[in-house]
BALOBA-1460 file (C-alpha; in Angstrom, 3 decimals):
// residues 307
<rec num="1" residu="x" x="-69.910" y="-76.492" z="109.312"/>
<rec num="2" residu="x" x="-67.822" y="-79.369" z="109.919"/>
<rec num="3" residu="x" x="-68.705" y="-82.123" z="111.894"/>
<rec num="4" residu="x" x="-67.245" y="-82.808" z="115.316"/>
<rec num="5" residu="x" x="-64.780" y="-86.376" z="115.455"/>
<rec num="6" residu="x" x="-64.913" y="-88.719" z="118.018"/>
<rec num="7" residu="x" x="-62.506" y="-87.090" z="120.273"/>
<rec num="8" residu="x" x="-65.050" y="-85.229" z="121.464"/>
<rec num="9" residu="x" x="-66.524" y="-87.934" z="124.045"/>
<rec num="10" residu="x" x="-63.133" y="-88.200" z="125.606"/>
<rec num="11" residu="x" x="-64.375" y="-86.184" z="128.197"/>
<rec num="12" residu="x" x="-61.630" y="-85.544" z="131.134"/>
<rec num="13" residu="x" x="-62.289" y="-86.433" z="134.499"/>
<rec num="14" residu="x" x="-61.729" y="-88.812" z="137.641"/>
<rec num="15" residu="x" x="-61.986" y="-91.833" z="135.604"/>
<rec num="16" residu="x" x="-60.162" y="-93.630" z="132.099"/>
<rec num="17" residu="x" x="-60.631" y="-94.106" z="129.212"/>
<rec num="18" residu="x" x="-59.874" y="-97.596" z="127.018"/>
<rec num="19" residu="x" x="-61.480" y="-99.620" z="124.098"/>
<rec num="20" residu="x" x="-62.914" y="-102.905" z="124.669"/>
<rec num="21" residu="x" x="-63.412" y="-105.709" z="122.238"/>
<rec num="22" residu="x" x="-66.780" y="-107.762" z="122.585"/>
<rec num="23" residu="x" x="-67.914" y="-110.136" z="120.123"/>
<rec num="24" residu="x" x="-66.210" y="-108.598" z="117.376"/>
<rec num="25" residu="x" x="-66.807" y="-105.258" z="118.029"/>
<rec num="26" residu="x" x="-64.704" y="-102.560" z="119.881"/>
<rec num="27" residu="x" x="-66.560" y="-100.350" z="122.528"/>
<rec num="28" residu="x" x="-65.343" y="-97.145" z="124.320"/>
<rec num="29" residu="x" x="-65.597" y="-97.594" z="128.187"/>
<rec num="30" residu="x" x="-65.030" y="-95.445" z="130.626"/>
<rec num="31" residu="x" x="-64.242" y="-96.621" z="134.299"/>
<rec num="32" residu="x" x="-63.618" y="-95.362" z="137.948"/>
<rec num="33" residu="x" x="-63.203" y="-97.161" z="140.868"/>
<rec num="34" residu="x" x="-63.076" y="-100.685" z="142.207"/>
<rec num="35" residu="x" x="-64.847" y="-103.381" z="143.721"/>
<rec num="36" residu="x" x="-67.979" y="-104.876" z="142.549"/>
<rec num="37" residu="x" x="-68.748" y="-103.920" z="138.720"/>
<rec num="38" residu="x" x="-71.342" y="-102.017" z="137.593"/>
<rec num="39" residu="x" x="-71.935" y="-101.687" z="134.196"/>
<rec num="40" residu="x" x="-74.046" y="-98.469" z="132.821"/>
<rec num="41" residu="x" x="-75.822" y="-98.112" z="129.988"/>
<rec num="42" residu="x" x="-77.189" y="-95.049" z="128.064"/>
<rec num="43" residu="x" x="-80.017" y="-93.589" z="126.489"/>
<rec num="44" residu="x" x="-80.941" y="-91.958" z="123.383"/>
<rec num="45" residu="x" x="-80.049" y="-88.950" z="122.362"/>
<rec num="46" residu="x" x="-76.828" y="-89.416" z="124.367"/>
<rec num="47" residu="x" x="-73.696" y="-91.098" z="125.468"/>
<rec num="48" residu="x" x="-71.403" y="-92.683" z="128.344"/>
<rec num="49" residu="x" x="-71.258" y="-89.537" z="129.340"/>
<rec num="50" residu="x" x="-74.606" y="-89.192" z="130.746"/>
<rec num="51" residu="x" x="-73.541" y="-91.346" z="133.937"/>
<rec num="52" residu="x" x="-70.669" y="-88.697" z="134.788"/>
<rec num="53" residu="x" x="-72.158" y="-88.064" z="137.973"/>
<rec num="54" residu="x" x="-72.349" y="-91.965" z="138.933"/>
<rec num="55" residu="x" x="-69.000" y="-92.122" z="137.543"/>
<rec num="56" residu="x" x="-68.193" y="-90.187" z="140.770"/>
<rec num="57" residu="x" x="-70.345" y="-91.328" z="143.604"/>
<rec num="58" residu="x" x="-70.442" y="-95.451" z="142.809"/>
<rec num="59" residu="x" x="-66.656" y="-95.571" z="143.096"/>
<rec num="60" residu="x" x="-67.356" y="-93.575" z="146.466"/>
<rec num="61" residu="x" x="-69.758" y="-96.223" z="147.629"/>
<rec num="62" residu="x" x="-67.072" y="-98.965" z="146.793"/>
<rec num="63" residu="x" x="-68.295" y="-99.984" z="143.233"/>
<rec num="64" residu="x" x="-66.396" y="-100.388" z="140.018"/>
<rec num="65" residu="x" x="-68.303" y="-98.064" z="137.919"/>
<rec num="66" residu="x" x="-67.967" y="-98.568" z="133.872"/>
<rec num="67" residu="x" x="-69.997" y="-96.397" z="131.533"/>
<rec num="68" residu="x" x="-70.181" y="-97.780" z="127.811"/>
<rec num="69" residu="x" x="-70.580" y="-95.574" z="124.302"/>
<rec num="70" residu="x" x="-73.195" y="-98.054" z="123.049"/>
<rec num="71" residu="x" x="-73.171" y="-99.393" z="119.629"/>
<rec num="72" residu="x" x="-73.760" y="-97.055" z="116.865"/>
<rec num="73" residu="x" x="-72.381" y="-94.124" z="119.519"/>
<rec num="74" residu="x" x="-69.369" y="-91.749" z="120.749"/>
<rec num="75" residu="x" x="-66.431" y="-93.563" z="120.119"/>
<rec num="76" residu="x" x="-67.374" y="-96.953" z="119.774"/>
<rec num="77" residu="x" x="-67.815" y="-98.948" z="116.486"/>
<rec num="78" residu="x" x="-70.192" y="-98.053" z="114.235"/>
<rec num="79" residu="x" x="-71.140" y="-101.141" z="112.303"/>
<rec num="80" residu="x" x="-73.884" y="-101.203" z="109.393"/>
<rec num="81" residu="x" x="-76.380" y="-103.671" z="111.189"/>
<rec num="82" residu="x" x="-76.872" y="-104.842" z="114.960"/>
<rec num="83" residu="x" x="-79.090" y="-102.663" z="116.593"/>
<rec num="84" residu="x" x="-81.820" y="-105.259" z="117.247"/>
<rec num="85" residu="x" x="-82.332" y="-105.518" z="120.910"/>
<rec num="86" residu="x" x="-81.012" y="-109.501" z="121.154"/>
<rec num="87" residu="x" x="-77.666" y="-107.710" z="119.461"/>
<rec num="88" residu="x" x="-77.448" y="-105.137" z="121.960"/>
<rec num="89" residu="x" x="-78.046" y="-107.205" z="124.843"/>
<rec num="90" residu="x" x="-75.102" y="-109.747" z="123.828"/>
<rec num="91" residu="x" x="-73.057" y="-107.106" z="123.239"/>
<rec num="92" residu="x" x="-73.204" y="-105.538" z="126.905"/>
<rec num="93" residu="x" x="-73.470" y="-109.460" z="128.074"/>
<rec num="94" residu="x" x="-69.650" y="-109.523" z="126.340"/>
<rec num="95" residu="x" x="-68.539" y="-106.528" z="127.402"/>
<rec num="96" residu="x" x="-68.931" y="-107.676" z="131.035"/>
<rec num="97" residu="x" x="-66.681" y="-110.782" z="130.494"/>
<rec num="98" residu="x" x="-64.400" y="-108.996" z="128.511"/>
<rec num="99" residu="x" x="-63.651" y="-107.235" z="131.689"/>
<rec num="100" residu="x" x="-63.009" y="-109.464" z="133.527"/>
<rec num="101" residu="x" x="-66.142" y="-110.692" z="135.400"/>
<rec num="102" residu="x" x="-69.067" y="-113.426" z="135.108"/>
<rec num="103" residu="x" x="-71.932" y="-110.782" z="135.679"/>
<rec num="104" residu="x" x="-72.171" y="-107.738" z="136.948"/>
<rec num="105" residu="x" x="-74.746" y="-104.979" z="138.575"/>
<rec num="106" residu="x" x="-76.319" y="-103.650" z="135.262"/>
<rec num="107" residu="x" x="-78.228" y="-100.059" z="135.138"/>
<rec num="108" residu="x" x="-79.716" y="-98.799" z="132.050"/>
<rec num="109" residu="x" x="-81.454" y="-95.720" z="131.134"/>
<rec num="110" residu="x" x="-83.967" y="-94.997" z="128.439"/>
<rec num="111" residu="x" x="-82.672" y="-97.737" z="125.548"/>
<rec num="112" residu="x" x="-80.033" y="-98.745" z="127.784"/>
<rec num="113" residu="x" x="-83.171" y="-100.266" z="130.173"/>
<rec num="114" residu="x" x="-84.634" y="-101.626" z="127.560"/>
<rec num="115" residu="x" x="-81.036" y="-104.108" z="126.590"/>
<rec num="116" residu="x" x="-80.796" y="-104.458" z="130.430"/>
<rec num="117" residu="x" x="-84.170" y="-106.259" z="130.608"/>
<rec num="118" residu="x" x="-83.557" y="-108.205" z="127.883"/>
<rec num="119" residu="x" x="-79.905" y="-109.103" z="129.143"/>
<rec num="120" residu="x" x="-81.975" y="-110.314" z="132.377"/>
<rec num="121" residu="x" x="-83.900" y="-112.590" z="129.953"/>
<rec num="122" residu="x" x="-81.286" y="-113.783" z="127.930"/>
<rec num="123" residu="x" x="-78.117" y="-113.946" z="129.539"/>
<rec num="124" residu="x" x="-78.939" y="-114.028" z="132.988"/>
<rec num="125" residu="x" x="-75.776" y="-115.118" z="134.789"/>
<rec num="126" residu="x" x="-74.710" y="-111.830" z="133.882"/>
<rec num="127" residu="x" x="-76.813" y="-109.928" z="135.415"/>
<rec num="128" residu="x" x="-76.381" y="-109.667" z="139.544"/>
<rec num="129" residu="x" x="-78.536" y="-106.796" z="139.992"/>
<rec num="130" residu="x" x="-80.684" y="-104.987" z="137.560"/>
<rec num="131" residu="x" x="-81.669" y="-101.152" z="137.759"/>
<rec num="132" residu="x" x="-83.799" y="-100.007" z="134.559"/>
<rec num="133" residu="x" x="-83.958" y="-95.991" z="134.909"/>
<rec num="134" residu="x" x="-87.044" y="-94.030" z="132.886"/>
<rec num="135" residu="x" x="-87.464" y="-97.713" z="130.351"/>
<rec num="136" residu="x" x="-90.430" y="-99.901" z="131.098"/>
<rec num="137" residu="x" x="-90.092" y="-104.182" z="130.542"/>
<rec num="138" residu="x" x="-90.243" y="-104.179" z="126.566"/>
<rec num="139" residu="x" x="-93.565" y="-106.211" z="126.637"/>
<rec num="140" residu="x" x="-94.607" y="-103.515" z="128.786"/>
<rec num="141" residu="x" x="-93.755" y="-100.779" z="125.910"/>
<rec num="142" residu="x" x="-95.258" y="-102.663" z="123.095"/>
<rec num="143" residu="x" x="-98.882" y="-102.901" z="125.109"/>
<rec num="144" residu="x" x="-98.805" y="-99.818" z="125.811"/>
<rec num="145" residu="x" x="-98.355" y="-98.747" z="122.239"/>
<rec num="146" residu="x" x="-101.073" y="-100.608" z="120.823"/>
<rec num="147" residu="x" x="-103.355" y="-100.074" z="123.585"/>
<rec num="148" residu="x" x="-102.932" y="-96.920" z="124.768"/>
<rec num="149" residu="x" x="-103.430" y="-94.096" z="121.389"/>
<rec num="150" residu="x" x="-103.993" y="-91.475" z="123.210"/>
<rec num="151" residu="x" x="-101.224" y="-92.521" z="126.048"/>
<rec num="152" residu="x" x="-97.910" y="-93.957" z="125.741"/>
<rec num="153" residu="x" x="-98.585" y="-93.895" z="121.878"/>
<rec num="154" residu="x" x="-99.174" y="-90.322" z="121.654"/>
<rec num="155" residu="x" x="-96.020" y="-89.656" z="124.048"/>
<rec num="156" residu="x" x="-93.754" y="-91.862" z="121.683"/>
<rec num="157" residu="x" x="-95.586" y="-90.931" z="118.070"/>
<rec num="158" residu="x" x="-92.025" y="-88.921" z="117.156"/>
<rec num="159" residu="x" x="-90.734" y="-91.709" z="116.654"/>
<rec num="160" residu="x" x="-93.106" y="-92.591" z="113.838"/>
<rec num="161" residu="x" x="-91.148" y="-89.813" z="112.029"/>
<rec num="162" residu="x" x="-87.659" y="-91.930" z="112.724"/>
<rec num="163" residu="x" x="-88.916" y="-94.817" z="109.739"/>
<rec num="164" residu="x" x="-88.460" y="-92.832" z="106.796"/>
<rec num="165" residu="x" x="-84.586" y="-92.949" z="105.570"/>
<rec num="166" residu="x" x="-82.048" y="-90.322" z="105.346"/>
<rec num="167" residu="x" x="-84.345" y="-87.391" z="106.406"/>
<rec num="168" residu="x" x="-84.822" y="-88.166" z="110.134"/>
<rec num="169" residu="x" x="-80.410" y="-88.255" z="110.289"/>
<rec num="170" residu="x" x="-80.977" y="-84.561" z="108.492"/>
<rec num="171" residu="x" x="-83.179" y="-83.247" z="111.173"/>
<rec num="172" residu="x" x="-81.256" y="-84.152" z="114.093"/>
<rec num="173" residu="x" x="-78.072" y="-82.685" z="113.251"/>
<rec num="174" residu="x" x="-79.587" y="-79.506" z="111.019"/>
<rec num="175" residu="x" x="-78.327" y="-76.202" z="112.808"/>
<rec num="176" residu="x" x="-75.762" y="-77.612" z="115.053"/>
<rec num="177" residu="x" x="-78.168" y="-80.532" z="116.646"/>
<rec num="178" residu="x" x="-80.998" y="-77.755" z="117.318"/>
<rec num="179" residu="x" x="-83.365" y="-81.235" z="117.392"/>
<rec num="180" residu="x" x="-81.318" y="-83.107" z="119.305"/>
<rec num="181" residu="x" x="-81.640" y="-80.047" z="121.853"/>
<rec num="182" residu="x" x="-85.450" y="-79.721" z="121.622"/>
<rec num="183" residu="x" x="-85.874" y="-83.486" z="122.369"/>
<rec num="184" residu="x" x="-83.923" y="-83.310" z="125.571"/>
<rec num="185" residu="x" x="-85.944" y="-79.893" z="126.468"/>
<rec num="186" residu="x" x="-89.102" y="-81.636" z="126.079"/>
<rec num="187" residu="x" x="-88.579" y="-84.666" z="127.790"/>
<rec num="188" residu="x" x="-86.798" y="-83.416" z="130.995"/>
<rec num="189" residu="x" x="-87.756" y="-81.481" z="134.220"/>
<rec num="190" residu="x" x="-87.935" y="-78.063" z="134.678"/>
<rec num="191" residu="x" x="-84.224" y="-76.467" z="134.510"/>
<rec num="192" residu="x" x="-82.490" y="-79.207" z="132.673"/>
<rec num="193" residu="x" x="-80.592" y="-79.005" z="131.008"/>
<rec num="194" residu="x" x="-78.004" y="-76.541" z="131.055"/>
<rec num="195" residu="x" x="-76.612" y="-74.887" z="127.775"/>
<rec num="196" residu="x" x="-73.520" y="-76.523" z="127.860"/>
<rec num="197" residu="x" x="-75.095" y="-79.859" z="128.968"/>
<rec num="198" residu="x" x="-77.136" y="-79.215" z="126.075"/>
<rec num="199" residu="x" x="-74.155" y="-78.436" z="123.343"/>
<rec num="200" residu="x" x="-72.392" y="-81.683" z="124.506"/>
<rec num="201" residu="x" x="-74.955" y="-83.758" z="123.242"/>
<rec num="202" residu="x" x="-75.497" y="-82.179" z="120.369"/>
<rec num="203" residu="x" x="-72.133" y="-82.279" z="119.294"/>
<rec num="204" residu="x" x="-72.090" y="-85.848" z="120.237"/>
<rec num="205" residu="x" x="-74.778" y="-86.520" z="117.944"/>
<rec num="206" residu="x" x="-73.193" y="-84.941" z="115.079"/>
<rec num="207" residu="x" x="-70.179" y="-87.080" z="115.134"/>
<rec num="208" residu="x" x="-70.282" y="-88.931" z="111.572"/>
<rec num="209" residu="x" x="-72.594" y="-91.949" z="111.744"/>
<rec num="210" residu="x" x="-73.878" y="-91.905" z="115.272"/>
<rec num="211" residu="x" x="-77.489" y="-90.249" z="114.213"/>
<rec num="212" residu="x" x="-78.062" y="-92.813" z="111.332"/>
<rec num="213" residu="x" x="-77.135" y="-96.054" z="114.258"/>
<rec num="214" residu="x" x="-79.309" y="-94.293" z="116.746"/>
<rec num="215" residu="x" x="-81.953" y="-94.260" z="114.778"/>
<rec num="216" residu="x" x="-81.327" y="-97.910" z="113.948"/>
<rec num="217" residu="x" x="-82.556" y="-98.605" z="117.619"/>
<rec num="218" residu="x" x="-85.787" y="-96.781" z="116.520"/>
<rec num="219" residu="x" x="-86.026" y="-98.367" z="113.089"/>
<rec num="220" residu="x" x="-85.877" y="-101.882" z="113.986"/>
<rec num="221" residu="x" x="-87.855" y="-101.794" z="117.483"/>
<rec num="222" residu="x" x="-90.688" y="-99.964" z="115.329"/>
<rec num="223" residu="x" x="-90.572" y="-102.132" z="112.067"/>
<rec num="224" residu="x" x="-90.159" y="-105.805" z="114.100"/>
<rec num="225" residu="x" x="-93.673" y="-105.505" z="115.571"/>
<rec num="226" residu="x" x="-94.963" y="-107.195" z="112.480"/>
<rec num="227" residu="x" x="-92.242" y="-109.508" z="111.403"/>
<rec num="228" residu="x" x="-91.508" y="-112.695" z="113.180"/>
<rec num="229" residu="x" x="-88.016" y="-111.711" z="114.685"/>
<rec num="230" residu="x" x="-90.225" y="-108.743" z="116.606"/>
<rec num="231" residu="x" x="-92.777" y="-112.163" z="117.587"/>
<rec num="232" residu="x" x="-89.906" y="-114.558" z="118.470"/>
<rec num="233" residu="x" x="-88.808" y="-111.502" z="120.776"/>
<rec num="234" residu="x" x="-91.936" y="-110.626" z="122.238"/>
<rec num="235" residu="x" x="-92.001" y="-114.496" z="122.916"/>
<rec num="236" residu="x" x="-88.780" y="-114.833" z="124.294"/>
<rec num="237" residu="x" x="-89.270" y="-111.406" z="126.747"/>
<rec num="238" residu="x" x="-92.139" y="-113.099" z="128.330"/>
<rec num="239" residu="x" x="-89.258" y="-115.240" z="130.918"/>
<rec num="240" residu="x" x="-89.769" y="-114.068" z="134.207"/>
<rec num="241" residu="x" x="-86.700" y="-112.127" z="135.371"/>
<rec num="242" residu="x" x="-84.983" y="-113.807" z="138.133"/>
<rec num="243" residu="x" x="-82.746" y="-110.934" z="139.531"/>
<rec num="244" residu="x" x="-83.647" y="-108.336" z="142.272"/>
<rec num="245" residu="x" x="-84.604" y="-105.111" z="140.338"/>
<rec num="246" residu="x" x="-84.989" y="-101.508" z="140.907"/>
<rec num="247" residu="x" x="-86.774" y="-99.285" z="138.418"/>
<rec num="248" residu="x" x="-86.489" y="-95.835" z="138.613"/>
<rec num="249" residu="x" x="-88.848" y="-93.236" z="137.122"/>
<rec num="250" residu="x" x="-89.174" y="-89.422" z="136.996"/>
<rec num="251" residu="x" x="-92.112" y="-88.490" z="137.931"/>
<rec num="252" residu="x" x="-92.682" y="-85.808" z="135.049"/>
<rec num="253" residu="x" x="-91.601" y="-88.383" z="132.011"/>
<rec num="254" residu="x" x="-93.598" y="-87.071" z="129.295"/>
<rec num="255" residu="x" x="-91.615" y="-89.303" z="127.150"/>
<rec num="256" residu="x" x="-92.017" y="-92.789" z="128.746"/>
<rec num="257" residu="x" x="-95.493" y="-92.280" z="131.400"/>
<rec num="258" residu="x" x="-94.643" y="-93.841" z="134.473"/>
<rec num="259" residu="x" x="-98.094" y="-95.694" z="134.481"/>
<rec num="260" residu="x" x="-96.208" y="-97.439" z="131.491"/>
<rec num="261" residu="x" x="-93.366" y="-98.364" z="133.403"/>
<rec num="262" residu="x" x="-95.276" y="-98.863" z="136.703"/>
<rec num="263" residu="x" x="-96.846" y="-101.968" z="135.373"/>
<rec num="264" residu="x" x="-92.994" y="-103.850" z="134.335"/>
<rec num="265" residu="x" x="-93.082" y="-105.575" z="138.006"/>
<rec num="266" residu="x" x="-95.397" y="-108.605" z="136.478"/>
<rec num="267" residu="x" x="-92.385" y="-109.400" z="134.904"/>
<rec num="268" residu="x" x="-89.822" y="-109.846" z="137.350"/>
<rec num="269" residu="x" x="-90.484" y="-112.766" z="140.314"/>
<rec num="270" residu="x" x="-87.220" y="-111.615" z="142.245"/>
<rec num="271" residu="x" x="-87.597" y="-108.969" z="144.837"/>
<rec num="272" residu="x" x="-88.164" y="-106.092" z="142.785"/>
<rec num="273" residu="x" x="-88.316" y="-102.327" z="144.524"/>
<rec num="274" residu="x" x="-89.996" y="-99.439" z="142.093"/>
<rec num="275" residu="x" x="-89.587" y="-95.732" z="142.534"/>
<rec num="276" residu="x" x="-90.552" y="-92.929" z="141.469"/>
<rec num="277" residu="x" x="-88.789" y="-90.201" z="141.609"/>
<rec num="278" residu="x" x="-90.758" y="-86.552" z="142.168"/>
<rec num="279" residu="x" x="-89.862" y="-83.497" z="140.246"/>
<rec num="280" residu="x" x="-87.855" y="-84.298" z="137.077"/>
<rec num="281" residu="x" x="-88.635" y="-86.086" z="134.055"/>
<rec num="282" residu="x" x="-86.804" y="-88.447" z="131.680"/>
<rec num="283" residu="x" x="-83.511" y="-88.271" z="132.947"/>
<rec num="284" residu="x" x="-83.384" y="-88.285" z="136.473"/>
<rec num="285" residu="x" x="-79.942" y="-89.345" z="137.205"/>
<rec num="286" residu="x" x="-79.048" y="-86.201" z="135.396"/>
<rec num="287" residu="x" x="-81.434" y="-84.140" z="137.026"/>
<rec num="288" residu="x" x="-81.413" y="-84.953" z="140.261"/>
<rec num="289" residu="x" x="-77.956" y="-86.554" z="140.837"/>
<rec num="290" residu="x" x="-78.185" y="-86.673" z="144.409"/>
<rec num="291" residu="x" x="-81.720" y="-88.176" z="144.975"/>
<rec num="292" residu="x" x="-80.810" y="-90.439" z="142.162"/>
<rec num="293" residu="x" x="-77.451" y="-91.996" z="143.495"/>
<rec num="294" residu="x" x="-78.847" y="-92.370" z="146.923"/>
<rec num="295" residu="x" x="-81.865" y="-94.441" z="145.831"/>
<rec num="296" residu="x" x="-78.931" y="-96.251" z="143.737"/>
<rec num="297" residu="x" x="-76.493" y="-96.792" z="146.406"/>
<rec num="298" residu="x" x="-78.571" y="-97.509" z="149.072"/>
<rec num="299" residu="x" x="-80.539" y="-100.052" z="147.264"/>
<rec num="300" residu="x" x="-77.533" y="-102.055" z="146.236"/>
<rec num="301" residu="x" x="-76.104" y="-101.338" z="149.952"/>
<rec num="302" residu="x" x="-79.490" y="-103.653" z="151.182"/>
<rec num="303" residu="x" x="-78.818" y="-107.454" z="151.352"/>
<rec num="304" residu="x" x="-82.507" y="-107.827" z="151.549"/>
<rec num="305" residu="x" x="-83.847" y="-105.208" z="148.551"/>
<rec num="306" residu="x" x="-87.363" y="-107.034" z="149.102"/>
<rec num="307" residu="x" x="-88.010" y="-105.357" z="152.340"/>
């Protein structure tokens, strides 16, 4: 079967599409709206085109809403190496400027929350606002997995699996993404997602190259917990974050417990707001759009998020 190209993400809707260049590398955006940026950030196994819904209502609340293919994903370059989280986090840092702003409301899901806490860390005048969806503070996550075996290490241990070369790429796209499927079955709510929800991102994750980068995120977040870029990292994540927050959580995250997340506010000395979200699971601005976008919207509506 032949694999799908990367005009497949070029979804159609009330938004455009256009490639931006950021440090050297070009990323697919997609934008709607205008008014006061908001950059969004995806999760694994997905793309840009997980934010469709905010795509819609942000714009509607008076936002300039701009969903990225991360590196490694969609349409967006594919380089050999990057995919360390300091990469990552300059790379969405860059992609704000190159459009046109100084810093800009950032909201990340899954490994998308995990670069948006670090771009809070280390390129803070670019972040206004920071909204980390079902992805715990990074120093959080790495706790967790060393002291929790039977918790938030038992939840994650797939990803053990993701070390080994060239077999782990196999698996994922094997009968037409069938893992890819499975993973987003097992990590959402009850009656997500739909088959065709479903067959978009497995197609997406067939496109040539995007399962080996994804699992590049895995590879290097697992393997740098005993080298000394993995301690310099740790070190440099322990900054308190100076930005109002919001973290949102599904309640049902099998994937990432919310008791792991629940514990990221030691980290952030700005008013910071945390909710959890009842009824859904990993993805809860895909599940529940409309629970999700007003927590969203009328958090960044509040001058005073500390109330």
């Amino acid at each position: 079967m032949s694999r799908p190209d990367e005009s497949l993400v070029m979804v159609e809707g009330p938004w455009t599409h256009r490639s931006v260049h950021a440090g050297g590398t070009r990323f697919h955006v997609v934008e709607a709206g205008t008014g006061p940026l908001v950059l969004l950030l995806h999760g694994f196994p997905q793309f840009w085109w997980s934010w469709r819904n905010q795509l819609v209502s942000l714009p509607a609340a008076g936002y300039r809403a701009v969903a990225v293919d991360l590196r490694g994903y969609g349409a967006s370059d594919k380089p050999p190496r990057g995919y360390d989280l300091h990469t990552l986090a300059a790379d969405a840092a860059g992609l704000i400027r190159a459009l046109g702003e100084t810093g800009a409301i950032v909201v990340g899901h899954d490994w998308g929350g995990l670069l948006a806490w670090t771009m809070a860390v280390t390129d803070p005048k670019a972040v206004l606002r920071l909204v980390p969806v079902s992805a715990p503070h990074p120093r959080r996550l790495r706790t967790t997995l060393f002291t929790e075996p039977f918790g938030q290490f038992k939840a994650a241990r797939y990803a053990l699996g993701f070390q080994t070369p060239l077999l782990p790429e196999w698996r994922l796209t094997a009968n037409s993404g069938a893992k890819v499927g499975r993973l987003l079955d097992q990590w959402s709510g009850p009656g997500w997602p739909e088959e065709d929800v479903s067959r978009t991102y497995r197609d997406a994750f067939r496109i040539r190259n995007v399962s080996h980068c994804a699992l590049e995120y895995h590879r290097w977040f697992g393997r740098s917990q005993l080298r000394p870029d993995g301690w310099r990292y740790a070190r440099t994540m322990r900054t308190q974050i100076n930005v109002p927050t919001l973290q949102l959580h599904g309640a049902l995250d099998g994937h990432i417990l919310p008791r792991t997340a629940q514990g990221s506010g030691r980290y952030v000395a700005a008013p910071y707001r945390w909710r959890l979200i009842e009824g859904v699971g990993h993805f809860p601005h895909e599940e529940r759009p409309a629970e999700f976008d007003a927590e969203l919207v009328a958090w960044l509506s509040d001058p005073e998020p500390d109330r």
